[in-house]
BANUKOL-412758 format. One line per field, with one value per residue (C-alpha): residue number from 1; residue in one letter; x, z, y. Coordinates in steps of 0.25 Angstrom, whole numbers, plus 5000, padded with zeros to 4 digits. Layout:
BEGIN
k	(NUM/...)
r	(A/...)
px	(X/...)
pz	(Z/...)
py	(Y/...)
# end
This chain:
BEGIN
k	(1/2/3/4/5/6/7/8/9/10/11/12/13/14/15/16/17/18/19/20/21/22/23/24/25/26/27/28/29/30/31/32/33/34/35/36/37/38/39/40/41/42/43/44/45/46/47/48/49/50/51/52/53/54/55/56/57/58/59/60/61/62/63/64/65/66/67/68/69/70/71/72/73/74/75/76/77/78/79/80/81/82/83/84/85/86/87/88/89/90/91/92/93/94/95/96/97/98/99/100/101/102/103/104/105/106/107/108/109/110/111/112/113/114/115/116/117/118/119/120/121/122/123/124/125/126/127/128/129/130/131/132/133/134/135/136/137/138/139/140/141/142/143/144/145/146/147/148/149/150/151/152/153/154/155/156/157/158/159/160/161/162/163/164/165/166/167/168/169/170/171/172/173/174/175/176/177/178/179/180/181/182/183/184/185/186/187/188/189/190/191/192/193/194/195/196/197/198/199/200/201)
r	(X/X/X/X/X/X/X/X/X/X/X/X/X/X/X/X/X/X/X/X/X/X/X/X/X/X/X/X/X/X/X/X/X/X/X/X/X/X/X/X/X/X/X/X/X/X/X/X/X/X/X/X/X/X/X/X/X/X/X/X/X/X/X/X/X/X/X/X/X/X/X/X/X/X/X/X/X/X/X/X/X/X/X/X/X/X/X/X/X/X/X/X/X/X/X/X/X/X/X/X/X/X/X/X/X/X/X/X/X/X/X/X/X/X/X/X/X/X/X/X/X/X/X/X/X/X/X/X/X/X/X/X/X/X/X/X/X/X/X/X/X/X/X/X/X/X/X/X/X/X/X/X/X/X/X/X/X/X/X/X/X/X/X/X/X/X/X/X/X/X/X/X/X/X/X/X/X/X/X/X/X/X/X/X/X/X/X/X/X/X/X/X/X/X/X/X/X/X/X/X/X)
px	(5301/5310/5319/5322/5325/5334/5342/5342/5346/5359/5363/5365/5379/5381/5374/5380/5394/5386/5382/5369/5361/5366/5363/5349/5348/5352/5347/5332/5332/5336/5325/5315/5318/5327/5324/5315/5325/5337/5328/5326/5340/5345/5352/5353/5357/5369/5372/5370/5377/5389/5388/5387/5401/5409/5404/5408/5417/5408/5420/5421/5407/5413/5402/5388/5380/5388/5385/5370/5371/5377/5367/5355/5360/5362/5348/5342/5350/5348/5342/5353/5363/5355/5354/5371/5372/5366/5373/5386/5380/5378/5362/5358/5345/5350/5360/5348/5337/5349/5353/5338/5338/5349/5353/5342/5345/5361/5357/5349/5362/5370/5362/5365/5378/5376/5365/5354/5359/5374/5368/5359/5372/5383/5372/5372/5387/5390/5380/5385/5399/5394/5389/5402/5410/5403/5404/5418/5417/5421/5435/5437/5427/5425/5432/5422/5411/5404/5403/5391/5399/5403/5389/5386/5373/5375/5370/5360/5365/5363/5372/5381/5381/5377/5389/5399/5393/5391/5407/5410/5401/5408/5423/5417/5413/5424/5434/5426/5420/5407/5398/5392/5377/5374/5362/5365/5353/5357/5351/5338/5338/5340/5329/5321/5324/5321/5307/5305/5310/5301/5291/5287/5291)
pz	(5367/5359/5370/5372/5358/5360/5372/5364/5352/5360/5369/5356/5353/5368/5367/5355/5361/5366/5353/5347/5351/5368/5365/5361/5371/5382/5376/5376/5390/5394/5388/5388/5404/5411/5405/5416/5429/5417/5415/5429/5435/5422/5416/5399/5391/5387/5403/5404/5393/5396/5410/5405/5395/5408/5416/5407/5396/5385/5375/5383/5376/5363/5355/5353/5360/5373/5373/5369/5382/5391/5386/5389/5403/5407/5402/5414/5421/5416/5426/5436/5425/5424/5439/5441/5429/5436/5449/5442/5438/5452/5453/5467/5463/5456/5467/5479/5470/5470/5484/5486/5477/5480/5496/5500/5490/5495/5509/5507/5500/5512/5522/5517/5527/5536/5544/5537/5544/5540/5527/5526/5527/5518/5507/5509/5513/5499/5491/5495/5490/5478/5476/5480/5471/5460/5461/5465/5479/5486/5493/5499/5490/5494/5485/5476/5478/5464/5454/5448/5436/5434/5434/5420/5421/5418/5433/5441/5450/5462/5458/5456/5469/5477/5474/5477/5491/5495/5492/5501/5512/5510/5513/5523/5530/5529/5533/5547/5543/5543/5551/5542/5547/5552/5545/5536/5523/5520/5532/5527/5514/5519/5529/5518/5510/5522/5522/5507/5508/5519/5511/5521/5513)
py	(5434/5443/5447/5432/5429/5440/5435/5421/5429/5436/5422/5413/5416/5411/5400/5394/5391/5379/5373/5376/5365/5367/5383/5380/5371/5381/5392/5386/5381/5398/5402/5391/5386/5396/5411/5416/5413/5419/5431/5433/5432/5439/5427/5426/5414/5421/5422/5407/5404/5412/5406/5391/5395/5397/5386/5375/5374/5372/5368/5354/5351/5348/5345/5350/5338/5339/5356/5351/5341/5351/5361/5351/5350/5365/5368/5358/5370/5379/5386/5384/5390/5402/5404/5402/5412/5421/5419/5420/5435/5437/5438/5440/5433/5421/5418/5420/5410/5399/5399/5400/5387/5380/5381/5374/5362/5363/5365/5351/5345/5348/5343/5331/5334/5345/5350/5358/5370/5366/5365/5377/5384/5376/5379/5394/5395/5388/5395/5408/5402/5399/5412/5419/5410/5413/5427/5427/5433/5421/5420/5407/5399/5384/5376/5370/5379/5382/5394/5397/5401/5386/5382/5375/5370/5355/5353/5358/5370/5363/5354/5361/5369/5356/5348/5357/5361/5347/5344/5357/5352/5338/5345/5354/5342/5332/5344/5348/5359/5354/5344/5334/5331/5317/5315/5303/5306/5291/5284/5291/5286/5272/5274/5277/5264/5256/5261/5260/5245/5243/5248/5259/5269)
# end
């Protein structure tokens, strides 16, 4: 208990550039909801909060309640800000538990275009360029594709990684580069209405 009274102790003069109401807000949804993963992958909430000044610009919220509303919203992610603070510091195991996470959910998301092997791959592919954006090993980047370091936590990380590769798919298909899959999730769904009006549903 001491020891954690002491990392809150040393993270307050961070945490107060959001207001002291957002700082409370944020600093008790660390401790309260998120500490165990931030212990494990050796994330503080001095590291969060230094993370969360350089994704956004927090002298755009000019007034105590909008921090204290932006602060409400990163603390339903909180989790997601820890896991790309530590990514951004290059942690092997905070980068293998969100591909383990997140490439079966993108892969999903572009089946809704490509085959499921296509879309097995895309996913990895971009999660790989992800990573190498973010740690500044990339060369030839695709235009638009994330930083972990811009991740502020107003959204949930999958959709901040989901909507960028969805628009890269897009282009890849409109130029030629990929073949778009033929299955049509639309008919489906109207199928599906057809029963449920037939009441067979």
């Amino acid at each position: 208990m001491q020891e954690t009274t002491n990392i809150e102790r040393e993270s307050i003069h961070r945490t107060e550039s959001f207001g002291r109401e957002a700082s409370d807000v944020l600093r008790r949804t660390y401790f309260r909801d998120t500490f165990p993963l931030a212990i494990r992958l050796d994330v503080s909430l001095d590291d969060v909060m230094c993370h969360l000044e350089r994704a956004f610009d927090i002298d755009l919220l000019r007034t105590d309640a909008l921090r204290l509303v932006a602060a409400e919203r990163i603390a339903t992610h909180l989790d997601d800000v820890v896991i790309a603070t530590a990514c951004v510091r290059r942690s092997k195991t905070a980068w293998a538990e969100l591909e383990e996470t997140m490439t079966p959910m993108l892969t999903r998301m572009c089946e809704l275009r490509v085959s499921e092997i296509d879309a097995l791959l895309h996913a990895s592919r971009y999660l790989s360029a992800v990573r190498d954006h973010t740690q500044g090993d990339d060369i030839d980047a695709f235009a638009g594709t994330p930083r972990m370091q811009d991740y502020s936590g107003l959204h949930p990380l999958r959709t901040f990684l989901g909507g960028p590769l969805f628009s890269v798919l897009q282009d890849l298909i409109r130029d030629g580069f990929v073949v778009a899959s033929r299955y049509a999730p639309s008919n489906d769904r109207s199928g599906r209405r057809l029963k449920l009006v037939n009441g067979s549903a």
